[in-house]
C-alpha positions in Angstrom: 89.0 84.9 79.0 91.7 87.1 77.1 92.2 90.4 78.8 92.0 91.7 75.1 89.0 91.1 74.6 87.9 93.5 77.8 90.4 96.3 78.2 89.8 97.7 74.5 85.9 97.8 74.6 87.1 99.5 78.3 89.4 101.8 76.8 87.1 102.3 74.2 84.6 103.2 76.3 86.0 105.7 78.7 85.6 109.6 78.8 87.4 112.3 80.7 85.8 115.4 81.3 87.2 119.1 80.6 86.1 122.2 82.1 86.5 123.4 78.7 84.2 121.7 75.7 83.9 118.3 75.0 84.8 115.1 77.4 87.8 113.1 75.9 88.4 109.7 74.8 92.4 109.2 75.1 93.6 109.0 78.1 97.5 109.9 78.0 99.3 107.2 80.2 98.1 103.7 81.2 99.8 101.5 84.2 98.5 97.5 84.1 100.1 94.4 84.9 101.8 92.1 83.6 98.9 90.3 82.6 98.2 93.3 79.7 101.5 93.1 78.0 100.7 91.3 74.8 101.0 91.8 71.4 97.6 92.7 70.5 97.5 95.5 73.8 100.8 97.2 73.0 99.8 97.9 69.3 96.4 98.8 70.3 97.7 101.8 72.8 100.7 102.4 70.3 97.9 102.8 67.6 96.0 105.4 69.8 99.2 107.0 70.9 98.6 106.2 74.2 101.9 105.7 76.7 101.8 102.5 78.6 103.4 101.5 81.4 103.4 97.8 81.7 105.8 95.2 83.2 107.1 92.8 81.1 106.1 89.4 82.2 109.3 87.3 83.6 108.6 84.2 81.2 109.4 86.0 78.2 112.3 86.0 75.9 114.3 90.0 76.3 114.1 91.6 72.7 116.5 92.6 70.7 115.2 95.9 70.6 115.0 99.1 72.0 114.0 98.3 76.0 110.4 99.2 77.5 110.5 102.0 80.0 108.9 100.8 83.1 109.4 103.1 86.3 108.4 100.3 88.9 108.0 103.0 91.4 105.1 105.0 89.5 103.1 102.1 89.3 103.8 100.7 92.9 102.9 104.8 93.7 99.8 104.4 91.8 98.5 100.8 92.5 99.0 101.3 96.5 97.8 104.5 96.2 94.3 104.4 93.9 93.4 100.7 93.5 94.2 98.8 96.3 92.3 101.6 98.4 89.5 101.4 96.1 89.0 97.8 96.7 89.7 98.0 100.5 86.9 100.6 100.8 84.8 98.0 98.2 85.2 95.4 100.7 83.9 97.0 103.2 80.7 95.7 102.5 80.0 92.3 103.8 77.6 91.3 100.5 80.4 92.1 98.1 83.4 90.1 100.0 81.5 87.1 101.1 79.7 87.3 97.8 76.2 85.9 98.9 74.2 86.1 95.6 73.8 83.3 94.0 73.1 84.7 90.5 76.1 86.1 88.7 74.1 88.7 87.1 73.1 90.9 90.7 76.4 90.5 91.9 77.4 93.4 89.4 74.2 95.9 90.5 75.7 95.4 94.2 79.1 96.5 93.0 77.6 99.4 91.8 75.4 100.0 94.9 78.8 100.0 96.7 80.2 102.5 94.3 77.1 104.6 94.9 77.8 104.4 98.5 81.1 105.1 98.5 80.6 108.5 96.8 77.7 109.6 99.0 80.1 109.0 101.7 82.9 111.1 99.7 80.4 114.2 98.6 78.9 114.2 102.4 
């Protein structure tokens, strides 16, 4: 499946909230892998006027244009800091790492049981 067709409903989708008045729908910077820079991405968050920071993947041809500004050590900051923890903590849960459920469609509601676990054991 195209990341495409995933990250913009996503992006679409997601609202931060202000002490003052309504939540908002742009976010201002975005890291992602390499996996998110195509064509079809780029314009998208160009479009929005959304900054991305995505690596170029290593098969591609350099442009003849003006470069892509990629600070690798933002995103390493960021991705060690925010993901990979969240998905450490996610593992914690044997049902989600050994993934026991045979249906596809309860796998998802256990995620979010995790989720919900996690932030009890934040907010305690």
């Amino acid at each position: 499946m195209k990341v495409e067709r995933k990250l913009i409903p996503l992006l679409n989708d997601i609202q931060i909230r202000n002490n003052n008045g309504r939540p908002k729908s742009r976010q201002e910077r975005i890291w992602a892998d390499t996996k998110y820079h195509t064509f079809l991405v780029l314009t998208y968050l160009y479009n929005r006027r959304i900054r991305a920071q995505i690596r170029e993947s290593g098969d591609t041809k350099p442009k003849q244009c003006r470069p892509n500004i990629f600070s690798y050590q933002d995103y390493k900051k960021v991705r060690s800091s925010s993901v990979e923890r969240f998905f450490g903590w996610l593992k914690s849960f044997r049902r989600i790492q050994t993934r026991y459920e045979r249906l596809a469609s309860t796998y998802p509601g256990f995620i979010q049981l995790g989720c919900i676990m996690m932030l009890m054991r934040l907010f305690r």
